[in-house]
N, C-alpha and C positions, 0 to 999 in steps of 0.2 A: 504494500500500500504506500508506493511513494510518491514524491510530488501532488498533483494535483489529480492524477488521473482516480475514481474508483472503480474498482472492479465493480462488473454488471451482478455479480451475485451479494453484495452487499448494498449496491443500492435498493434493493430491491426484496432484503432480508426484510423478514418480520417478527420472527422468534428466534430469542438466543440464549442457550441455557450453560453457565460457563460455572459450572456446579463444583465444590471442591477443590479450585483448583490456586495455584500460587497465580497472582496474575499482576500484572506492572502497572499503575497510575497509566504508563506510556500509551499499552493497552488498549488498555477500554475507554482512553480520551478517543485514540486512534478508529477504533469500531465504532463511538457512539457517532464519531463527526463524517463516520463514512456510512454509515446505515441508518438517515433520519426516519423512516416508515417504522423502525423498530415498535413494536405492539406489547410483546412479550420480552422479560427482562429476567431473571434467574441467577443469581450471585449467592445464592445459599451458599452457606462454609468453606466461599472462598477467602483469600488473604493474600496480606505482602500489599497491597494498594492503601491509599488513604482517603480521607473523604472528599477529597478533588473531585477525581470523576465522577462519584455520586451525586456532587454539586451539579457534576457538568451533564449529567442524566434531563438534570431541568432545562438544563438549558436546549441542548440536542433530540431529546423525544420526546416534544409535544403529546405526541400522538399515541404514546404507551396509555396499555390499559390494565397491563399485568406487572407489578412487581414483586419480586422476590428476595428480600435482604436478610433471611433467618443466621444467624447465627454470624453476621459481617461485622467483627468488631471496631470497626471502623467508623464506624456510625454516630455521629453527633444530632444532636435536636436542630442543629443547623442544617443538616443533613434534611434531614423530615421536612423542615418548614420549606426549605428553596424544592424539593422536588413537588409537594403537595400545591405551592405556589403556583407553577410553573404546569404543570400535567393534571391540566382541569379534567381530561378525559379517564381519568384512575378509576378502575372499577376494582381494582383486586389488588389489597398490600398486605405482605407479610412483614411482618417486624419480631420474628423470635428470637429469644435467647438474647437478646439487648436490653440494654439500661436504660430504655426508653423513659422520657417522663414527663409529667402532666402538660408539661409547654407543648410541646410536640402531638400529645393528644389532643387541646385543644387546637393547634391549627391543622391535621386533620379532619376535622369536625366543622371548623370554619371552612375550609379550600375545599373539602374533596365531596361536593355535592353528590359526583353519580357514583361515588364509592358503594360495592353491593356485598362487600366480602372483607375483613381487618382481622389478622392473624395480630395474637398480641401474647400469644404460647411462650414461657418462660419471663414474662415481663412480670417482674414484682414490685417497681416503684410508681405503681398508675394506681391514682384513689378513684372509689367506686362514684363518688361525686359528680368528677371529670368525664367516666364512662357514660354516666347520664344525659349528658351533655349531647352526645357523637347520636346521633340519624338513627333512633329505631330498626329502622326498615332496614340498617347495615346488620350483617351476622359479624358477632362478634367474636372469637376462638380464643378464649383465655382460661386456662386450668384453675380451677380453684383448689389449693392445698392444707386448707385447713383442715384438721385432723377428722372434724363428724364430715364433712364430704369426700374424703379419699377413701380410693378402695383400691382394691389387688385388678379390679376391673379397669381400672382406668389406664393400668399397664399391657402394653402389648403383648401378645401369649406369645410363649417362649414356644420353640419345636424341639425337640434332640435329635442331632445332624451324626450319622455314623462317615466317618471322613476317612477310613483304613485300621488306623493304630487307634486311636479312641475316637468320644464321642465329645462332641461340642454342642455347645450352645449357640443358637440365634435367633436375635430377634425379630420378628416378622414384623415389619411395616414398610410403605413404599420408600425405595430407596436405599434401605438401609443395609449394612454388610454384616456377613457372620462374625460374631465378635469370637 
């Protein structure tokens, strides 16, 4: 992707799922400025970047309607407000496993009118207050771990995997690898 020219299969990308992986600021400035129609975004338990390109998500795709930042420690409330800002057409954000907090929930709340979906799975600094606030009609995904509503149910069922020499464990949900 040098100079000026883009390649025809990235202008023209619409989903990019760059899951797990180490990935460079350079990067994904580089993708987001060469694949504006991008729709779909997917950065779960990636790392090695900073909050730049996440900034620059606002700036480069409007037109996203899916993001996915679970587990991107990279992530600042500055983070949140310029993408929610910016990507009025958000219908679907994940924010797990981050230190998200109430600033950032309210301007979700305020910006992302057609938002139909808010993952907030492992976030324990958001007051139920603030939650009241965000659009009804959004599903919201947030674990509650207080001790009378947890249960062994709320865990993923384990399988027993025979692999030769012995037997292991894994746990079954999408994505996920035999531990």
């Amino acid at each position: 992707m040098r100079g000026k020219i883009k390649p025809l299969y990235c202008s023209k990308m619409v989903y990019l799922r760059l899951e797990g992986l180490k990935i460079s600021d350079a990067l994904i400035s580089t993708i987001l400025r060469s694949c504006p129609d991008i729709r779909f975004l997917i950065l779960d338990k990636s790392k090695d970047f900073t909050n730049i390109p996440i900034i620059e998500i606002a700036r480069y795709c409007p037109k996203l309607l899916h993001l996915s930042l679970n587990s991107c420690i990279c992530l600042t409330n500055q983070c949140i407000t310029e993408i929610t800002r910016s990507c009025s057409k958000l219908r679907h954000l994940e924010l797990g496993n981050y230190s998200i907090g109430n600033e950032a929930i309210e301007k979700i709340a305020d910006n992302c009118t057609n938002l139909k979906y808010l993952s907030l799975k492992g976030c324990k600094r958001i007051s139920n207050e603030v939650l009241k606030k965000v659009n009804p009609k959004i599903k919201i995904e947030r674990p509650n771990y207080s001790d009378d509503e947890f249960s062994d149910s709320d865990l993923p069922p384990l399988i027993s995997i025979f692999t030769g020499r012995r037997n292991r464990i894994a746990i079954t949900s999408p994505l996920e690898t035999t531990i």
